[in-house]
N, C-alpha and C positions, 0 to 999 in steps of 0.2 A: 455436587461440586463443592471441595471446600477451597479454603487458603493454601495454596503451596503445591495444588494438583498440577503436575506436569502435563501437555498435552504430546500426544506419539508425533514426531516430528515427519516432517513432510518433504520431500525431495523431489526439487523440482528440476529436471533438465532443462538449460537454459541453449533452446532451439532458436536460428533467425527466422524459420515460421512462427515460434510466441513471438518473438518482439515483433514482427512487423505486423500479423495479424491483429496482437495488444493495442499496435499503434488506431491502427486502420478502424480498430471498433471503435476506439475513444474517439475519432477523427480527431489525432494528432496527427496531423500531416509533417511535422518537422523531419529536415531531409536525414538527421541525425539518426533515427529511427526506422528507416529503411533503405538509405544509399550510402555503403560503404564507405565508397571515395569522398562523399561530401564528407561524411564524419571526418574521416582521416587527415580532409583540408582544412575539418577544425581542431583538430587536435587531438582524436579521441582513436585509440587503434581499430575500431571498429563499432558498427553501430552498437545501439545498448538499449535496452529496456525504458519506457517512459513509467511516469507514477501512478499513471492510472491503470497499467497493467498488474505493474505490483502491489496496487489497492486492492485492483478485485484477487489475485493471490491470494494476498492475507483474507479476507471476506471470505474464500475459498476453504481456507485451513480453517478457521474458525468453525464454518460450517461443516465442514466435515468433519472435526470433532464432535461438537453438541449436536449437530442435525440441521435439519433445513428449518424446523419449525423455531427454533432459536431465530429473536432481530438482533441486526448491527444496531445498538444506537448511537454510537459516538467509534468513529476510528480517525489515532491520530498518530502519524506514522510522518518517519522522516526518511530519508534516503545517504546513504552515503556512497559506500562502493558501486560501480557500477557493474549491470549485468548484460557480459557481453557474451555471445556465440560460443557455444564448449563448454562453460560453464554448467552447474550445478548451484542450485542455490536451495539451503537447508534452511523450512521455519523452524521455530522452537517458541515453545510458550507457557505462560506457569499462570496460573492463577494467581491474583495477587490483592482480591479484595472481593467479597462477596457483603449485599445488604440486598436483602428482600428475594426479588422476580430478577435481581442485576448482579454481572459477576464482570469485573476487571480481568484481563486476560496482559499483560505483559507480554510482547514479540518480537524474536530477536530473526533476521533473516540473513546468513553467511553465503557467501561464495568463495571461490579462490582467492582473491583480492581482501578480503575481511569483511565488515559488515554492512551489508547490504541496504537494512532498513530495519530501524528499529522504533518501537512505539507501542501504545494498547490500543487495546480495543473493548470497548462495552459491549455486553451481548442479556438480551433481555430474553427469560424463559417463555418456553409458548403459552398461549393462554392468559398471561398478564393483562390484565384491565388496566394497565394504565397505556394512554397513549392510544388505543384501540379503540376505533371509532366503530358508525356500522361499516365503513366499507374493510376494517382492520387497515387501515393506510397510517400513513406516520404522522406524527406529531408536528408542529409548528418549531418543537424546541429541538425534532429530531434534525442528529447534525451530519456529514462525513468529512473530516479536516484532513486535508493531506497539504503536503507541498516540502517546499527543503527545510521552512520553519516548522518546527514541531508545533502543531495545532492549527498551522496556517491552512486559513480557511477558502480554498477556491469557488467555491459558488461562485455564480458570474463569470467567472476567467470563461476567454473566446477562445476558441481552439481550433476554431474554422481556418482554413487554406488562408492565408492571407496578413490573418490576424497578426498585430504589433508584438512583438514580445520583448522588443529594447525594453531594457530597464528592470527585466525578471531575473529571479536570483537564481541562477544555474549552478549554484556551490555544489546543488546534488549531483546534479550530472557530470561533472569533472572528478568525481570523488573524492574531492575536499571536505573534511570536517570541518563542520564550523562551530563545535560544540555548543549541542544543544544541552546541554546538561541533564538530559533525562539518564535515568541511570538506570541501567540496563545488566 
């Protein structure tokens, strides 16, 4: 892998079996995400894709470029347009920085609407000694950052039925830019 390698782009039909199944694995129960009408009585024409579906996506296309035995060590992605029912949404990705066992990946993810989610991701070569213990499990420093701020760090967030979510920044899911200034 060098600097500037394009990866073969990935086309994703955007079915409301993925979104509601995407939902259900993440146990995002938010009603936006699988009941039409509630979305629509929040203002959204139809339910739409949550982040953590389109996390493991990108994880997805990464891996199927370099292979299974490549690791995520860092993905930091943000979300803009939203991904609703009928939809298609195209990854795209370029190499944008290689040192060592580690190579930066730049991702750009389009649908009808524009862009979808943009952000990189680090991908560490199989076999690397570093971070590999006896069990090969990840590192303490090892990270996954998603959310609407690019790098924002969900660890902890509750997602269980119930959970509070007044006060979280939904800018991605309206498909608002709020310019992150990653430049893409």
């Amino acid at each position: 892998m060098r600097v500037g390698d394009e990866l073969a782009p990935l086309e994703i039909p955007i079915t409301r079996t993925l979104i509601v199944a995407g939902a259900v694995a993440s146990r995002d129960y938010q009603d936006v995400h699988h009941d039409a009408e509630a979305a629509r009585e929040k203002g959204s024409p139809d339910i739409f894709m949550n982040i953590l579906t389109t996390n493991g996506l990108v994880g997805r296309f990464i891996t199927d470029h370099f292979g299974p035995g490549y690791r995520l060590r860092k993905v930091a992605i943000r979300l803009g347009a939203p991904n609703y029912p009928g939809d298609t949404m195209v990854l795209t990705g370029k190499v944008t920085a290689v040192e060592g066992d580690d190579a930066e990946v730049r991702i750009v993810g389009t649908n009808g609407m524009g862009r979808h989610v943009t952000g990189s991701v680090t991908v560490t070569a199989p076999g690397a000694e570093r971070g590999m213990g006896a069990e090969g499990g990840a590192d303490a420093d090892d990270a996954v950052h998603t959310g609407p701020g690019a790098g924002s760090d969900t660890r902890g967030s509750d997602t269980r039925p119930g959970s509070d979510t007044r006060g979280a920044d939904t800018r991605a899911c309206s498909g608002a830019d709020s310019g992150s200034g990653l430049a893409v």
